[in-house]
MITIPA-969844 format. One record per residue (C-alpha): residue number from 0; residue in one letter; chain; x, y, z. Coordinates in steps of 0.2 Angstrom, whole numbers, plus 2048, in hexadecimal, padded with zeros to 3 digits. Layout:
REM residues N
+------+-------+------+-----+-----+-----+
| bapa | dolum | milo |  xx |  yy |  zz |
+------+-------+------+-----+-----+-----+
|  NUM |     A |    A |   X |   Y |   Z |
...
+------+-------+------+-----+-----+-----+
REM end
This chain:
REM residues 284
+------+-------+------+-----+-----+-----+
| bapa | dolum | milo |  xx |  yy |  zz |
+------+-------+------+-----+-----+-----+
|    0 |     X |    A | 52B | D8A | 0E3 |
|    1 |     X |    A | 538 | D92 | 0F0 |
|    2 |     X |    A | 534 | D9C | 100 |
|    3 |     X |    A | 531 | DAC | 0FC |
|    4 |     X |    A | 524 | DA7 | 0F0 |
|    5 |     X |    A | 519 | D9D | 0FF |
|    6 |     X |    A | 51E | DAE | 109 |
|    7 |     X |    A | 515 | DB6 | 0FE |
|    8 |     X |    A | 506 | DAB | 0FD |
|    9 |     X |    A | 504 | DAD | 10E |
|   10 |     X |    A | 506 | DC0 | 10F |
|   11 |     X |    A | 4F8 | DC0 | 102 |
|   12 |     X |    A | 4EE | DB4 | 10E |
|   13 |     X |    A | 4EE | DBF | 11D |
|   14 |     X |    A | 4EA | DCF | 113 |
|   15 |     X |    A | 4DC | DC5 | 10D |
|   16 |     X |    A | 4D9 | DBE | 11F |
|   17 |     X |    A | 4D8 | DD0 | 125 |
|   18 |     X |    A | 4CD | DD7 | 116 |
|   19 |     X |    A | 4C1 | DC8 | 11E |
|   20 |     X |    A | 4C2 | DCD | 12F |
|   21 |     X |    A | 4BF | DDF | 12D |
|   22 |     X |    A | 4B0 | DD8 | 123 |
|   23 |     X |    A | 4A8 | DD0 | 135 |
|   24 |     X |    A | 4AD | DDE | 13F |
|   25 |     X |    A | 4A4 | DEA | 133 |
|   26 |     X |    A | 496 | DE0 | 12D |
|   27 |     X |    A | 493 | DD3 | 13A |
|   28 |     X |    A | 492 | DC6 | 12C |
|   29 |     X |    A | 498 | DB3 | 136 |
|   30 |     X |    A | 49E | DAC | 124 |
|   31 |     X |    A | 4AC | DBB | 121 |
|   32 |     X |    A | 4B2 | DB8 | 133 |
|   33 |     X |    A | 4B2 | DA2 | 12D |
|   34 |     X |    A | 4BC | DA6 | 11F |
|   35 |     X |    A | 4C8 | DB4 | 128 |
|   36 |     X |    A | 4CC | DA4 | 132 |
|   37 |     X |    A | 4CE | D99 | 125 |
|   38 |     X |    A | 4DA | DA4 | 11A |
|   39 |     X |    A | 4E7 | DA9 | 12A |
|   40 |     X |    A | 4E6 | D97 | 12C |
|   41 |     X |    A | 4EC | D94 | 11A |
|   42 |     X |    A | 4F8 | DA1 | 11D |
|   43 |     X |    A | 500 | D9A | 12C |
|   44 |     X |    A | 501 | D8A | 123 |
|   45 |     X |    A | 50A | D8F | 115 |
|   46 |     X |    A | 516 | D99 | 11F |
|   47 |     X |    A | 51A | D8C | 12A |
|   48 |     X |    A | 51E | D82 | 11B |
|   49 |     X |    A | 528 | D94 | 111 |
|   50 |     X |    A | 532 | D93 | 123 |
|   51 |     X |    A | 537 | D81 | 123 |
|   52 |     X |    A | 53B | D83 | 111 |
|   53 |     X |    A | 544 | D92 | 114 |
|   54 |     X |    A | 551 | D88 | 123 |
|   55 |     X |    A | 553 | D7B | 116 |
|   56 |     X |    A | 559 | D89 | 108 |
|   57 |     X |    A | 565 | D8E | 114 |
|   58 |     X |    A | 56F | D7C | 112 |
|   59 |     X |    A | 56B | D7C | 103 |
|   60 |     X |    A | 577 | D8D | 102 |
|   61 |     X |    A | 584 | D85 | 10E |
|   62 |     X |    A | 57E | D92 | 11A |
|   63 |     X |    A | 571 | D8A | 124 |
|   64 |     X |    A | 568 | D91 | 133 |
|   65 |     X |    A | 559 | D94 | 13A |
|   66 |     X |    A | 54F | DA0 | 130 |
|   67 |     X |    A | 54E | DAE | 13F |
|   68 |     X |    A | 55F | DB8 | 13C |
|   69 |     X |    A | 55A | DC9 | 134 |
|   70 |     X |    A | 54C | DD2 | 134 |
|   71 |     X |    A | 543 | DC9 | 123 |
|   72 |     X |    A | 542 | DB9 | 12E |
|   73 |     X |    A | 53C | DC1 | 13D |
|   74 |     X |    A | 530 | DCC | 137 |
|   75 |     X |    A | 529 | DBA | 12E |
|   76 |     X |    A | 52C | DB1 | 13E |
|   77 |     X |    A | 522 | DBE | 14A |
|   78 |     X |    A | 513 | DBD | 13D |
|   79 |     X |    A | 516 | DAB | 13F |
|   80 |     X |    A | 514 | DAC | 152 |
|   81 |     X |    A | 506 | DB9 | 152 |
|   82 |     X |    A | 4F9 | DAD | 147 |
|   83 |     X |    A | 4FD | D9F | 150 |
|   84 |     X |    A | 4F9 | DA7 | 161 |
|   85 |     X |    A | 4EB | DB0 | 15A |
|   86 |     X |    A | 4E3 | DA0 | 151 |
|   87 |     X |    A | 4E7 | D96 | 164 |
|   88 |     X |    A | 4DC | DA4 | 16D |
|   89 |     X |    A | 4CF | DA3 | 15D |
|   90 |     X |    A | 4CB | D94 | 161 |
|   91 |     X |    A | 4CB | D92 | 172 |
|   92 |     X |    A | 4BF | D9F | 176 |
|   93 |     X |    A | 4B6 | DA1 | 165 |
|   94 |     X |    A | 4B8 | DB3 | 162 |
|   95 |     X |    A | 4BD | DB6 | 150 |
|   96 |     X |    A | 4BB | DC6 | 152 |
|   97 |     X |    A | 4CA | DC8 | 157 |
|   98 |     X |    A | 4D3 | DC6 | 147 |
|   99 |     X |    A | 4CD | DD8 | 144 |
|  100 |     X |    A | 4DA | DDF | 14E |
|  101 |     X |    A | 4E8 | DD2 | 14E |
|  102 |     X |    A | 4E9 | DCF | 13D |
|  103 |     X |    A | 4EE | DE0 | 135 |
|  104 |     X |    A | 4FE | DE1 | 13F |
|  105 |     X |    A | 503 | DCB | 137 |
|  106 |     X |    A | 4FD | DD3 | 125 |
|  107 |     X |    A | 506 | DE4 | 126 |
|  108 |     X |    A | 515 | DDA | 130 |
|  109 |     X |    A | 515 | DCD | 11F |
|  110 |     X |    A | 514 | DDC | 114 |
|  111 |     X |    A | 523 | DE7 | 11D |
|  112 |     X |    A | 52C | DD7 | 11C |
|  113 |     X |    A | 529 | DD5 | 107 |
|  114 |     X |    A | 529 | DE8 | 101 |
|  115 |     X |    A | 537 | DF3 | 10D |
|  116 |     X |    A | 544 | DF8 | 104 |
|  117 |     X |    A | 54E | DF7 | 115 |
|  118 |     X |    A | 54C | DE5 | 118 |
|  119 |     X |    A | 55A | DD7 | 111 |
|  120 |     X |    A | 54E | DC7 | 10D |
|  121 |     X |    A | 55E | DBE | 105 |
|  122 |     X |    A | 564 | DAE | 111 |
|  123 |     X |    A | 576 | DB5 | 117 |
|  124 |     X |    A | 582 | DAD | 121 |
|  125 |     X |    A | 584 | DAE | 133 |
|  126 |     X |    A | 58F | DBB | 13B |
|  127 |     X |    A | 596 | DB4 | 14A |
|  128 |     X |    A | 58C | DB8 | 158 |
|  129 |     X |    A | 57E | DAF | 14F |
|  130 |     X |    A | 585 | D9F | 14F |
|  131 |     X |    A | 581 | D9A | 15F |
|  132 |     X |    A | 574 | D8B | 162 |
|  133 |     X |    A | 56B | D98 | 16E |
|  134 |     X |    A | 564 | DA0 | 160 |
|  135 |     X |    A | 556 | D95 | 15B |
|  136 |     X |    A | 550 | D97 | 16F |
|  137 |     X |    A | 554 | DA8 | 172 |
|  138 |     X |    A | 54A | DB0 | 162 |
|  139 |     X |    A | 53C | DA2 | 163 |
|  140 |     X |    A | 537 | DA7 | 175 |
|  141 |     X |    A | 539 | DBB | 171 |
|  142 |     X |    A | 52F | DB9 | 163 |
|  143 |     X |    A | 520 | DAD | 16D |
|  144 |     X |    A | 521 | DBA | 17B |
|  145 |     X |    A | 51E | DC9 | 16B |
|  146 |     X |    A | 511 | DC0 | 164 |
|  147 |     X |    A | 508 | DC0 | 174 |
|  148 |     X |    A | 50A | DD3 | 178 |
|  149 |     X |    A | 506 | DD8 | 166 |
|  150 |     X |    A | 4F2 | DCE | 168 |
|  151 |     X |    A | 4F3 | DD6 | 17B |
|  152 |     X |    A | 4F4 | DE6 | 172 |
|  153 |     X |    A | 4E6 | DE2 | 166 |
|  154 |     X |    A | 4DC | DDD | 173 |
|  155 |     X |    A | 4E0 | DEC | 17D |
|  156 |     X |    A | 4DB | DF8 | 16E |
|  157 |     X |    A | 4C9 | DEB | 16D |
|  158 |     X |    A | 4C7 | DEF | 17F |
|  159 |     X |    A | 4CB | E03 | 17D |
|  160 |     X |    A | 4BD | E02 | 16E |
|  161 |     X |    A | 4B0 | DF8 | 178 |
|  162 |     X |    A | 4B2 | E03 | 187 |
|  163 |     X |    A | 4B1 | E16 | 17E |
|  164 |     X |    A | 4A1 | E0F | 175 |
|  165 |     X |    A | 498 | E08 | 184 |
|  166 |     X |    A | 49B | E19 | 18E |
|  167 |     X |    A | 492 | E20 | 181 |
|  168 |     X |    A | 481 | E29 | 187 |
|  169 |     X |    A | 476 | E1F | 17B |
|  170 |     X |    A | 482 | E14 | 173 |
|  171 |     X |    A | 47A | E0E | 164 |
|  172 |     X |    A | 471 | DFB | 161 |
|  173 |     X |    A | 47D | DFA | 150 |
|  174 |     X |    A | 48D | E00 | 157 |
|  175 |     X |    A | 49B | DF6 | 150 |
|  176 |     X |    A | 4A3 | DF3 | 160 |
|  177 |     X |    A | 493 | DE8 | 164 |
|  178 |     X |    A | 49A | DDA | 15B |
|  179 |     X |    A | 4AC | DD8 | 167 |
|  180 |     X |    A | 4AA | DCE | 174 |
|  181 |     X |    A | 4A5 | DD5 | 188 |
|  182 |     X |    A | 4B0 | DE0 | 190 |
|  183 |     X |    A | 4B4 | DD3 | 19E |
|  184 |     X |    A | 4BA | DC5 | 191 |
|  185 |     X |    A | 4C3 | DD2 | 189 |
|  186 |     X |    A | 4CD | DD8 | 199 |
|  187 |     X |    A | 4D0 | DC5 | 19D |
|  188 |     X |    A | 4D7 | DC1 | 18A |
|  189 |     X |    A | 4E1 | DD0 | 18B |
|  190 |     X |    A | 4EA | DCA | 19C |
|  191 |     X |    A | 4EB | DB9 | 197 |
|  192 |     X |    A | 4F7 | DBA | 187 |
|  193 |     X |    A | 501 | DCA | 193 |
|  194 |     X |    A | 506 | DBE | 1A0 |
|  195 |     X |    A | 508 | DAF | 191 |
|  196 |     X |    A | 514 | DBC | 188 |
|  197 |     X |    A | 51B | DC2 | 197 |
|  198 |     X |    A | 522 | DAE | 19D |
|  199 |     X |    A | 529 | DAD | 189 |
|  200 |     X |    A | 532 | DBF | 18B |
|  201 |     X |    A | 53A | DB8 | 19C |
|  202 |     X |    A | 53F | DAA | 192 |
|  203 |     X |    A | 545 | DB1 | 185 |
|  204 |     X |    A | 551 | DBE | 190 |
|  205 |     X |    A | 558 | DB0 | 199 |
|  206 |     X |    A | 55D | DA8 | 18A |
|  207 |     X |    A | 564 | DB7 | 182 |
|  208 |     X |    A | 56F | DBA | 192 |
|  209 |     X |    A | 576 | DA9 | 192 |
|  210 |     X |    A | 57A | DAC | 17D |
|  211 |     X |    A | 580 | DBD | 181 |
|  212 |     X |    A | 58C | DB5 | 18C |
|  213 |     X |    A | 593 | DA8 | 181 |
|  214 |     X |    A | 594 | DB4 | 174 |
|  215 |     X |    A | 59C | DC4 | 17D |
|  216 |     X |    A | 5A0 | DBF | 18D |
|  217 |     X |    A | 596 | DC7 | 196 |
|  218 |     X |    A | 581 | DC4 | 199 |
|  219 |     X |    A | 57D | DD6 | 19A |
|  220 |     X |    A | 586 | DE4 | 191 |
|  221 |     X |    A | 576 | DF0 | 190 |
|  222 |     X |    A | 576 | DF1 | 17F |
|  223 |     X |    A | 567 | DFA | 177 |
|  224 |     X |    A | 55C | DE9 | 173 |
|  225 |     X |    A | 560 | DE4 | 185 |
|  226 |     X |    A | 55A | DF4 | 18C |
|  227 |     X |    A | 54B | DF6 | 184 |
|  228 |     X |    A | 547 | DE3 | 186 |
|  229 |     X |    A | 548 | DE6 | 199 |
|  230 |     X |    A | 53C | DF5 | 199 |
|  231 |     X |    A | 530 | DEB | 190 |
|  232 |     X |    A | 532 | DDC | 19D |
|  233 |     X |    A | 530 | DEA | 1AC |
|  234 |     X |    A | 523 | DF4 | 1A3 |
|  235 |     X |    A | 518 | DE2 | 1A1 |
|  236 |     X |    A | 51F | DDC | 1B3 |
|  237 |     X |    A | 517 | DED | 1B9 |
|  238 |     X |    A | 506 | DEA | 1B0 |
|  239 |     X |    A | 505 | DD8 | 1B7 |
|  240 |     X |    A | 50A | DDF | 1C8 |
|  241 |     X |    A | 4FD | DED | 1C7 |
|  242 |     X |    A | 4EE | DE1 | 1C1 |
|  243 |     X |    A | 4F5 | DD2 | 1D3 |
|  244 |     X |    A | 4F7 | DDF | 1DF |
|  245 |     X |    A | 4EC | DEE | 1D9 |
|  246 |     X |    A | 4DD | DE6 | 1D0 |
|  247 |     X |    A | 4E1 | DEF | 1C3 |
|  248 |     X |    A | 4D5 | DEA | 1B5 |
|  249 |     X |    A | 4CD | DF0 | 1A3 |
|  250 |     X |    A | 4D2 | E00 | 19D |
|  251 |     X |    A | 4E4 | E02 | 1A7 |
|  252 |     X |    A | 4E9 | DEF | 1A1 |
|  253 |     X |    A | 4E1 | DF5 | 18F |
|  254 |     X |    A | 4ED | E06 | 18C |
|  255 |     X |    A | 4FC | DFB | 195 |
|  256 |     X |    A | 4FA | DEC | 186 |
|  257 |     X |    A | 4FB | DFA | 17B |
|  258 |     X |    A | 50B | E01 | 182 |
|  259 |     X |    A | 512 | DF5 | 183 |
|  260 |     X |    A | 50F | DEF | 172 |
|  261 |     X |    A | 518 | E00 | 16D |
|  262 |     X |    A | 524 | DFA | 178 |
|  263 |     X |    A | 529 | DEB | 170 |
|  264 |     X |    A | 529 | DF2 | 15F |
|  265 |     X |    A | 535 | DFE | 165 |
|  266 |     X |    A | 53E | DF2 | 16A |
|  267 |     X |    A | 53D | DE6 | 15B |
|  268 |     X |    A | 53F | DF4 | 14E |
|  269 |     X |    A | 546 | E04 | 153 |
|  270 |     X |    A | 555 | DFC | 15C |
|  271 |     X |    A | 559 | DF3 | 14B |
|  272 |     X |    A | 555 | E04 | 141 |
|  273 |     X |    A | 55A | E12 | 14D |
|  274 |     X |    A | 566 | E0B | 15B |
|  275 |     X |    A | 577 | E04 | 156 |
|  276 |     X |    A | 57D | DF6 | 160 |
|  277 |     X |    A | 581 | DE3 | 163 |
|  278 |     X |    A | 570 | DE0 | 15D |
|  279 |     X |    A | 571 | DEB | 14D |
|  280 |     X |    A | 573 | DDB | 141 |
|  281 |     X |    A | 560 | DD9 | 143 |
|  282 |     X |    A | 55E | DE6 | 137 |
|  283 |     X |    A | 569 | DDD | 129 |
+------+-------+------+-----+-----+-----+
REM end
């Protein structure tokens, strides 16, 4: 069995984990949300094992690297990131429910990975700027701080949801926003993985300077990726400033973790598919 075919397994696993989810939100049934759990923890497993598997194709090919170079690996790599982060909050404050949201953006990220014509899922060879040993730091911080925004974002849409039912006149006893957890936790969760991804986007900056400098002489050279990664660092840096010294709380925090997941999507795919520049081998 090589990679790909454990990629797949665990592609099929969070569809499956999703499917389960959905089934708590909508029917408020405890066993779907236990085996939603169980099935993205399967997936994660196996594609911890497909990525590992994966580095050790690569020498196998006389090309090894990291698997994180193109946009096949990433893709698999962020979905990598989001579940782990997403099973870490899951169990530290018990609200499976959650999954509901994150979970369609790992599955649809495993599926866009597998089935777009556009993306090269072959192992290739480094071009030069790649071969740097900052490339192992500089994508795994990124990638943390994306995870991170990507649940903000989901937890941002729970809040919106919660919010728009409870203002309701006479919002009803069955309502299936009942299930999601109180608007106060919400807010907090939503804050907590924003200033967790905000540290690993810092991070991740940093390192990508230093590497930009080893690779082209320069730390900064405003290239496409680089700008939109510093928007996305001030447009988070503004929402963690606003929340310190404004108090600003619940709905604003909720439509900022949304931007600011469209944001970073931007910044991950349309740089790669609609900006030329140094960055544009992500797209290969």
């Amino acid at each position: 069995m090589d990679s790909s075919q454990l990629f797949g397994i665990s592609m099929i696993a969070y569809i499956l984990a999703t499917a389960f989810y959905l089934g708590l939100f909508l029917f408020k049934i405890e066993r779907f949300g236990l085996i939603g759990t169980l099935l993205t923890l399967a997936g994660t497993c196996t594609l911890t094992v497909a990525i590992g598997l994966r580095w050790h194709e690569s020498y196998q090919m006389g090309v090894g690297h990291a698997p994180l170079t193109n946009m096949y690996e990433s893709l698999i790599f962020f979905a990598w990131c989001t579940t782990c982060f997403y099973l870490a909050l899951e169990y530290r404050f018990k609200a499976r429910i959650m999954g509901t949201f994150v979970m369609p953006c790992v599955a649809v990220a495993m599926a866009y990975a597998s089935f777009s014509d556009r993306i090269d899922s072959r192992i290739n060879p480094l071009v030069p700027a790649l071969q740097s040993n900052w490339l192992i730091a500089h994508v795994v911080t990124c990638f943390i701080g994306y995870a991170a925004f990507a649940v903000a974002g989901a937890l941002g849409l729970m809040y919106l949801l919660k919010q728009s039912e409870a203002n309701k006149p006479q919002p009803g006893s069955r309502s299936l926003t009942n299930a999601l957890p109180p608007l106060q936790v919400i807010d907090d969760l939503t804050y907590k993985a924003i200033v967790f991804g905000f540290m690993w986007l810092t991070a991740g900056i940093i390192t990508g300077a230093v590497w930009a400098n080893e690779a082209w002489g320069t730390y900064w050279s405003w290239d496409p990726k680089e700008t939109w990664s510093i928007i996305t660092w001030f447009l988070y840096a503004l929402t963690l400033h606003s929340r310190f010294t404004r108090g600003w709380r619940g709905r604003r925090i909720a439509w900022l973790a949304l931007l600011g997941t469209i944001v970073v999507f931007f910044t991950y795919f349309g740089v790669n598919f609609l900006l030329s520049g140094l960055h544009s081998y992500g797209s290969a």
